[in-house]
C-alpha angles and dihedrals in degrees: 000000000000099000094090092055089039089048086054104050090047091057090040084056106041086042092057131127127263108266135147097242131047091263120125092196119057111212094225098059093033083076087066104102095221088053087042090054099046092052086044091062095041092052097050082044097061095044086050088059109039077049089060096043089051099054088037083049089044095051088049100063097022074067108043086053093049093048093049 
């Protein structure tokens, strides 16, 4: 159920940008709104789905216990 979102932050990180660090944002064109906007929906997105997953997660063993 995680592989999609793995997948993803494997190609995000191979596809970087050159840098001199490990960072995938650089502070100085993060303050581009376009860019700005663009790391802030992928960011609700991914809270939106580790949410998902997590409650998903949570039913899923709040079941099998009560199932025991």
């Amino acid at each position: 159920f995680n592989m999609p979102l793995i997948a993803y932050h494997i190609n995000k990180f191979r596809i970087r940008p050159v840098m001199s660090g490990f960072g995938i944002y650089d502070p100085t064109t993060i303050m581009n709104a376009q860019i700005l906007h663009l790391a802030q929906r992928e960011g609700w997105i991914k809270l939106g789905f580790y949410m998902i997953t997590f409650f998903y997660y949570l039913y899923c063993m709040i079941a099998e216990l009560i199932r025991e």
